[in-house]
N, C-alpha and C positions, 0 to 999 in steps of 0.2 A: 227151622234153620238148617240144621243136618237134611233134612225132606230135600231141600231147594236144594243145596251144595251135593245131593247126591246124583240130582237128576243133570248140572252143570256137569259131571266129570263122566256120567253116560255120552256115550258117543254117540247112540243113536239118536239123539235130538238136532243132531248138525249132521246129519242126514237122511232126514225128513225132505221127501219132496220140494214141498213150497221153500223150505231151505235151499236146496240146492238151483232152484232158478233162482232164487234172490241172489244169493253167489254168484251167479252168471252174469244177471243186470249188474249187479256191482263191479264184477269185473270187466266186460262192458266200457260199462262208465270207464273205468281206469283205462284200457285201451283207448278210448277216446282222448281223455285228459295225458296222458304220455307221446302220445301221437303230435296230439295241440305243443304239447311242453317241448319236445325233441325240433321239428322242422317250422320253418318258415312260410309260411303261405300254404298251412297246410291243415286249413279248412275241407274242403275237397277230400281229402287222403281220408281223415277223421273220419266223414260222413259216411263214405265208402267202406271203410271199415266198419262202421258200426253193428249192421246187422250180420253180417260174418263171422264176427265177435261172439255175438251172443248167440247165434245157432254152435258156432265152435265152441263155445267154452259150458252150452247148455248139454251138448253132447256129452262133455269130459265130466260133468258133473252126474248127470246121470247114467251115464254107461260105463263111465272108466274107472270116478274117483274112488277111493277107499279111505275112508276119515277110519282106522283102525288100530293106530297109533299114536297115543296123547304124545308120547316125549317126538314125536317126530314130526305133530300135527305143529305142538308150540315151536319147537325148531324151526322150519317151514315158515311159521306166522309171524316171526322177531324178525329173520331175514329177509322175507315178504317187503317188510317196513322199512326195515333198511334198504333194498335194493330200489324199490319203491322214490322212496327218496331220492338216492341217488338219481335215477332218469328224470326225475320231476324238480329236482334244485339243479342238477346238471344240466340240465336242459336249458333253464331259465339262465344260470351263469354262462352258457352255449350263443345264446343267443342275445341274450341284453346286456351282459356282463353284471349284472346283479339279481340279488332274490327278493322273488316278489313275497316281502313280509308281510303274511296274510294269514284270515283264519281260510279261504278258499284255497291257499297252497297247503294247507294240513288237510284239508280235505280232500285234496288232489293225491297225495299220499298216500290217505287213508285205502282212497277206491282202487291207485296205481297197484295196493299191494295184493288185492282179490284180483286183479289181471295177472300178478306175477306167480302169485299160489302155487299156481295148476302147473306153468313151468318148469318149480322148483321139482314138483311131487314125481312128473311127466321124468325127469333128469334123476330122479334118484330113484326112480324104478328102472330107467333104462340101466343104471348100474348095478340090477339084479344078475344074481348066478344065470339063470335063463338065457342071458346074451356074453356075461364074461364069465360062464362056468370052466373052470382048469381043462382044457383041451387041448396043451399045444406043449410040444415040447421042444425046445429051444435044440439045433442041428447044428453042422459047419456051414449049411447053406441060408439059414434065414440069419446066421452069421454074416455071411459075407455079406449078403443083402444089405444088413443094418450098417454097414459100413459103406460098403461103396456103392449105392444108389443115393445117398448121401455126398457121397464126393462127386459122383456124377454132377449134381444139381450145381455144387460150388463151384466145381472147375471149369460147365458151362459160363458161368457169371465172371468167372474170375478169367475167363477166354476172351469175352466179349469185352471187360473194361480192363484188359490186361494193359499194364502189367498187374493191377488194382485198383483201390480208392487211395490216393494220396492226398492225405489230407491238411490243409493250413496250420491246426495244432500243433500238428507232431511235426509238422515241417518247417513251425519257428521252432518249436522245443531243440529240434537238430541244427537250426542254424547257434542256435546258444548256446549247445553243448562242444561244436564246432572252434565255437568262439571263446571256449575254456569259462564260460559263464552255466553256473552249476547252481538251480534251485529246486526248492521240496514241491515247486505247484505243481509239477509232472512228475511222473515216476522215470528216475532215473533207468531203474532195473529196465524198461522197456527200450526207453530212450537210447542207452547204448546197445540193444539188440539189432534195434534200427539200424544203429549209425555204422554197427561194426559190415551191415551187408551193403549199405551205401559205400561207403570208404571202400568196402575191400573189391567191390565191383570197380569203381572207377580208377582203383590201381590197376586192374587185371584189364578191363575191357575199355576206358576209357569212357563210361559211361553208366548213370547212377540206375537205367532201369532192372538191369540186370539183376541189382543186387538187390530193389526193391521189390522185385518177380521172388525171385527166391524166400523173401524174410516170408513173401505174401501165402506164396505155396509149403513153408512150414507150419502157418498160423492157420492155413486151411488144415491141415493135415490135422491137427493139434485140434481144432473144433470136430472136425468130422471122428476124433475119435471119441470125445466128447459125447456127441449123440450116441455113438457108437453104444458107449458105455450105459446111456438113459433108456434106449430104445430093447437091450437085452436085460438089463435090469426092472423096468417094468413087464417083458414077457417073462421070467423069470419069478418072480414074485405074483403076478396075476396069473402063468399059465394059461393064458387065452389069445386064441389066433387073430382075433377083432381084436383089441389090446395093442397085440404086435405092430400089426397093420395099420390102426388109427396112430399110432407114434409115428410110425414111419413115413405117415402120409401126411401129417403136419409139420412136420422137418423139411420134406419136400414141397409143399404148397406154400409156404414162409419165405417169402425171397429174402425180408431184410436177414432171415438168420444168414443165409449165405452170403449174403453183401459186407454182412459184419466180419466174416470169416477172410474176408479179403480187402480190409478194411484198415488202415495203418491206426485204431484206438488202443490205447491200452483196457478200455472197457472190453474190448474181445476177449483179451487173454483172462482177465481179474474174472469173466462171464464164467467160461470156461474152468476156471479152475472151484470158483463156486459153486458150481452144478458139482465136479467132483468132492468138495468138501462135503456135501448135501450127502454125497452117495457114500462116503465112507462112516459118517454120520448113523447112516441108518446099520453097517456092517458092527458099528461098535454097539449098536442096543441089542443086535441081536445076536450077535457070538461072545459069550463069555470069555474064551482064548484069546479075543482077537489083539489083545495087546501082550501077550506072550511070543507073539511074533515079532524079532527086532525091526524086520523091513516091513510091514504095517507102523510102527510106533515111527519112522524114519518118515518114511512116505506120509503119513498123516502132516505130521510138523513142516514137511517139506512143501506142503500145497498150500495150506494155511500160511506160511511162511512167507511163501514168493506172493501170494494172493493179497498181502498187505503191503506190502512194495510199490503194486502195481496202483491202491486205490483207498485213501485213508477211511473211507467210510466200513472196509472191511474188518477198523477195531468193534467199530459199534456192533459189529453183526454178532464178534465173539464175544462181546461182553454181552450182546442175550444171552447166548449158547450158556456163557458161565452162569448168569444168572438164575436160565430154565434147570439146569442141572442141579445148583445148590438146591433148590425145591422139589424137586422130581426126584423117585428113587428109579432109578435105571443099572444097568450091569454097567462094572471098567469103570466107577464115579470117579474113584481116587486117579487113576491113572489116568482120564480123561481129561479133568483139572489140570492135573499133572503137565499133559502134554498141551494144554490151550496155556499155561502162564508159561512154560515152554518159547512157543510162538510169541509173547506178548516179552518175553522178555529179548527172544532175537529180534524181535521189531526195536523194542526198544534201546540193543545196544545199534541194530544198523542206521536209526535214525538220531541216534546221540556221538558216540565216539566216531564210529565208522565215517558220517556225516561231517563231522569235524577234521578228521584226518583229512576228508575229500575237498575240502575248504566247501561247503554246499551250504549254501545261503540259507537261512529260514525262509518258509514261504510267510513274507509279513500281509500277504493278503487271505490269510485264514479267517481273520476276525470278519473281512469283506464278505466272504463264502457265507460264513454263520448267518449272516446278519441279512443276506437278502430275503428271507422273507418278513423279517422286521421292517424291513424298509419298505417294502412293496405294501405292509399295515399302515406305518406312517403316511407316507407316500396318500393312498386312497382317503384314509382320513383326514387328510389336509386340502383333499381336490373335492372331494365330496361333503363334508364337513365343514366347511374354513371357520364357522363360528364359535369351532369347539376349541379353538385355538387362540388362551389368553395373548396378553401382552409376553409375558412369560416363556409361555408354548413358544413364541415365534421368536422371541431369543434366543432358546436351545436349543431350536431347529436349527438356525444360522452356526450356530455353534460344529453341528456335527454334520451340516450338511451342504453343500455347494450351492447356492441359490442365484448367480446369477443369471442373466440373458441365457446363455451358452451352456447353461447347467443340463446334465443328462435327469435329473432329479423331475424334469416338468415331463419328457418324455413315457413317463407311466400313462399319461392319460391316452396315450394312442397303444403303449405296448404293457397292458395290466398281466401276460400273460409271463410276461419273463421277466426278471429281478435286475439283471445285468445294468439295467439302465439308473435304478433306484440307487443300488447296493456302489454303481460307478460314481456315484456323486458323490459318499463320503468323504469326509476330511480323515484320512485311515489311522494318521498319527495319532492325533487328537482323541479319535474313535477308543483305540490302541490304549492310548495312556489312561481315559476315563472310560475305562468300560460299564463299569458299576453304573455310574452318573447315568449313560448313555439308557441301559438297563431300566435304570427307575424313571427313566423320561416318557421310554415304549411303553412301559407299562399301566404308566399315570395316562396318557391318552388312551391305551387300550379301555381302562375303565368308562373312559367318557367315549369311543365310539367300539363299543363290543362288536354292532353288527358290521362296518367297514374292517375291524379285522378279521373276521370269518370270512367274510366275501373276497377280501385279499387273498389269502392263506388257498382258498379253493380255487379262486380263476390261475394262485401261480400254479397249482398241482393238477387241474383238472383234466390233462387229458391222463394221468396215472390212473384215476379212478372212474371217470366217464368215459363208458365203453364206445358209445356214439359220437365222440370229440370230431372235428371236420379238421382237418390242419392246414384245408384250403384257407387258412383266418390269418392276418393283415397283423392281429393283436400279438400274435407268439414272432414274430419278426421270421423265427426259422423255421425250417423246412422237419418233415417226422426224424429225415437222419440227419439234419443237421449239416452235412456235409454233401459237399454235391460230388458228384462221377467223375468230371473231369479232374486231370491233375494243375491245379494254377500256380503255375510256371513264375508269377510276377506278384503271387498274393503275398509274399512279407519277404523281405529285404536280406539277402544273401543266401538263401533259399537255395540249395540241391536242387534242381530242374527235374523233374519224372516228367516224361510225356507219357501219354496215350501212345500207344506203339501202332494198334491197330487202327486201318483208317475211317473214320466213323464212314458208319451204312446204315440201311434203314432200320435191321434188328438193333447196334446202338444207339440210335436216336430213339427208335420207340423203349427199349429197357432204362433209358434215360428217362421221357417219361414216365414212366411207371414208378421208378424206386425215387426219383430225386425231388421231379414234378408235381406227386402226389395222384398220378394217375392209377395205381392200385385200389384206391378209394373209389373207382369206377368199378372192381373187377370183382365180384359175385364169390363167395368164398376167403380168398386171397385178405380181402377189406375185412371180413369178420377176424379172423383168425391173424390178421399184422394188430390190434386192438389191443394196443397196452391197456385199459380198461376191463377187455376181457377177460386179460390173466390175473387183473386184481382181484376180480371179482370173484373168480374160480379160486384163487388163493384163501382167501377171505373165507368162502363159502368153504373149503377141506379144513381151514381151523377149527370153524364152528361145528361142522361134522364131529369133529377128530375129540372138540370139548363136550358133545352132546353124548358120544361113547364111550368118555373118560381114556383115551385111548393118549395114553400122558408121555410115552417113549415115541411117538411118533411126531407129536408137539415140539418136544426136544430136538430132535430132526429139522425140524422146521422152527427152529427159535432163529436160526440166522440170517431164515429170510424174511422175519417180521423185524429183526434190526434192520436189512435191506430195503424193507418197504419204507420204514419208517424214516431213515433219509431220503428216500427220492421225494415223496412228499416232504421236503424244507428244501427240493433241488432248485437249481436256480430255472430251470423249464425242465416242462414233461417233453421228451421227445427219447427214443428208442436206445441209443444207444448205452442210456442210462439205468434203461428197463431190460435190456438183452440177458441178464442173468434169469429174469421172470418166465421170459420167454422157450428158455430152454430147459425149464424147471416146469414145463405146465403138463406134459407127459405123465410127471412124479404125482401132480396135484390129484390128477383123474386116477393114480394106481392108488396112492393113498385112499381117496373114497373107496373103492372096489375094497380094499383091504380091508377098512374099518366097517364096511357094510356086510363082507362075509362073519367078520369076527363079532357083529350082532347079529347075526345069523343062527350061530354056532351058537350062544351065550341063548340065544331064544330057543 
């Protein structure tokens, strides 16, 4: 017994030759079956691939790999399977809108994850010292660089759809704050930001673009330092001139980051200011002093602060943060607590008394928001299912949900991608008063169709985590941003008029395609790297790193963007604007690894 279990935990048995072509074949197979799982008609493609596969991946086995690392091989092989998966049930949700429950789709898994292996191993060698060893020391000029080759890229964008993107949201929220009607479903703190450059433009000039030019080129300024701040922060911490460079040239090759920067959402600024909470985050695990500074202890609370105003999912983020920290010993613990019930308690008097004074409506459509992914499970299970639904089932249903002719409730079966339409059907009252009741109703179905609510739950979040998502799809109703370029003039009722200043030409039409049309998904590069899926994935993959090397203060760091993931998955659709904090945080992801791969370096 000990014989057997000694020769399993030798490495040299998993790099034996005839090992390593089976490796190949099987990985192979997996690029095949991923290929098949991801596109349409794409027999052809498959075939073509095959033997490419297996010379490429029989090379990496014999010439390149190094099986030399058990904690790094099993690391590697867990995430292998998960990543695995994902392409191989994303794909199937991609394309058919459900998973093929099979034991051939575990076995599609199984092979997907001997194609991804080499990948992973390929990706964490390339974050050896040999390519990001400390080289580079941070100047005035690669200074400026990091700032304004960055504003370069925005102010082009922000030229061409000047005066900006005006968008329908923000441009009811301002016709109702206009109209002395004051609710929690927008953030206020933005909303008058707005209104004060609108207003005070068309006292002064007679005209709202003016003022929405200006709000636009302060929020650019405001993100460009932003990067500013990610991009000398990772050369600063990695020390390496490829580091510098790759941040700086994924800021620029990201059109929607600049799009957002000129973009009337409040998810810009809430983006923004989360990338800063991330980065003072890490200044408090690593300076013992750092809250003997009054203007750190000031500034911290102050970013946190507005950062909750702006977007209520940023309690959740802090009650990780609180949560990671009671458990982690980290430097500033008491003072850190300290300073997060701080923020929890300014949120709390500005959204209780403050709110009160301002006569500010509750938002009674909270319970609506929660609940769209529940409904999108009901929902599926009642169109796919109908038999699992007693006499009972279909009285409670009527009860909490709008079922006639006209009802938005039957509309899932065209759009399974977004909630909007499931979660619109509600009776909210009714919802409202029996919550509980409601609760135990989801739940009792959930038992009787487990797989309709998995399948649910993935197609509403699927392009968060499927890297490969097409948004060219009929099923998510919207577009990746959501909002389109132009400013509409006539889209809600009493509506501030922005026009377009500039008069459209062929560079605006064609940047219209690209960012609004979906025609970036054409563009080599650009289409990788706009992939909210990619930066989950890269997220994903730096926690398990980060738990693989016990590296538990940098976890802490990162506990508020696993709150942050952890809503957009129950969002009501996956599309960018809601993932822009991800996006501007993916720089951090890549220096984290580097970090924790030198600090086992050192430790080996």
């Amino acid at each position: 017994m000990k014989k057997n279990k000694a020769k399993f935990l030798n490495l040299q048995s998993f790099n034996s030759l005839p090992a390593k072509f089976a490796y190949a074949l099987l990985g192979t197979l997996g690029v095949y079956f991923i290929i098949k799982s991801s596109l349409s008609d794409s027999q052809l493609l498959a075939n073509l691939f095959f033997i490419p596969s297996f010379i490429a991946l029989s090379y990496y086995w014999v010439k390149i790999a190094k099986l030399n690392s058990r904690p790094r091989i099993i690391f590697h092989a867990i995430f292998s399977l998960f990543l695995s998966c994902i392409l191989i049930v994303g794909g199937q949700l991609n394309l058919y809108s459900q998973i093929i429950w099979s034991s051939a789709s575990i076995v599609k898994i199984l092979l997907g994850s001997f194609a991804v292996f080499p990948l992973l191993e390929i990706f964490y060698s390339f974050m050896s010292d040999k390519i990001f060893r400390p080289n580079f020391t941070i100047t005035r000029k690669t200074k400026l660089l990091a700032f304004f080759v960055p504003l370069l890229v925005c102010s082009i964008i922000w030229i061409i759809f000047f005066p900006g993107v005006y968008t329908y949201d923000m441009a009811a929220w301002d016709a109702e704050l206009s109209s002395g009607i004051l609710t929690s479903h927008w953030s206020i703190t933005y909303g008058y930001f707005l209104k004060f450059f609108l207003d005070s433009s068309f006292a002064l000039f007679n005209n709202y673009e003016a003022g929405f030019a200006i709000a636009m080129f302060i929020q650019m300024l405001f993100i460009c330092y932003v990067i500013y701040k990610i991009i000398i922060f990772v050369a600063s911490q990695t020390k390496n001139k490829t580091a510098y460079f790759l941040s700086l040239l994924f800021f620029v090759l990201t059109p929607f980051i600049a799009v957002m920067s000129i973009t009337d959402a409040q998810d810009t600024v809430f983006g923004g200011l989360f990338a800063l909470l991330i980065l003072e985050l890490y200044s408090i695990i690593r300076d013992p002093d750092y809250f003997k500074n009054k203007w750190h202890i000031a500034k911290f609370i102050l970013i946190g602060f507005i950062m909750l105003t702006l977007r209520n999912n940023g309690i959740i983020c802090l009650l990780f943060l609180v949560a990671f920290i009671v458990f982690v010993k980290i430097p500033n613990k008491k003072s850190l607590l300290f300073s997060l019930l701080a923020i929890l308690a300014l949120n709390f008097v500005y959204t209780g008394p403050i709110f009160h004074l301002m006569n500010v409506e509750k938002n009674t459509t909270a319970v609506r928001e929660i609940l769209g992914v529940p409904s999108q499970q009901v929902a599926r299970s009642y169109f796919e299912n109908p038999t699992s639904f007693d006499e009972s089932d279909r009285e409670e249903l009527n009860k909490f949900y709008r079922l006639d002719e006209k009802s938005l409730f039957y509309d899932y079966q065209k759009y399974p991608l977004i909630s909007d339409f499931t979660k619109g059907s509600l009776y909210l009252d009714y919802v409202n008063e029996n919550l509980p009741e409601y609760l135990g109703f989801w739940a009792k179905l959930g038992i009787k169709n487990p797989g309709n609510y998995i399948e649910a739950f993935l197609l509403n979040s699927i392009g968060f985590w499927y890297p490969m998502k097409n948004y060219d799809d009929p099923r998510i109703k919207l577009g990746f941003m959501n909002y389109t370029g132009f400013a509409m003039t006539t889209a809600v009722r009493n509506m501030k008029p922005v026009e377009r200043l500039l008069p459209d030409n062929n560079i605006t039409d064609k940047l219209d395609d690209i960012i609004f049309s979906n025609g970036w998904q054409n563009i080599p590069v650009v289409a990788q790297l706009s992939s909210i899926g990619l930066y989950a994935i890269l997220f994903l993959y730096t926690l398990g790193l980060l738990i693989k090397e016990k590296a538990h203060k940098l976890l802490v760091v990162l506990a508020p963007v696993i709150g942050l993931f952890t809503t957009l998955l129950v969002a009501p659709v996956a599309i960018f604007r809601y993932a822009f904090p991800l996006a501007l945080l993916l720089p951090i992801f890549i220096c984290f690894i580097i970090i924790a791969k030198r600090n086992q370096s050192k430790a080996a």
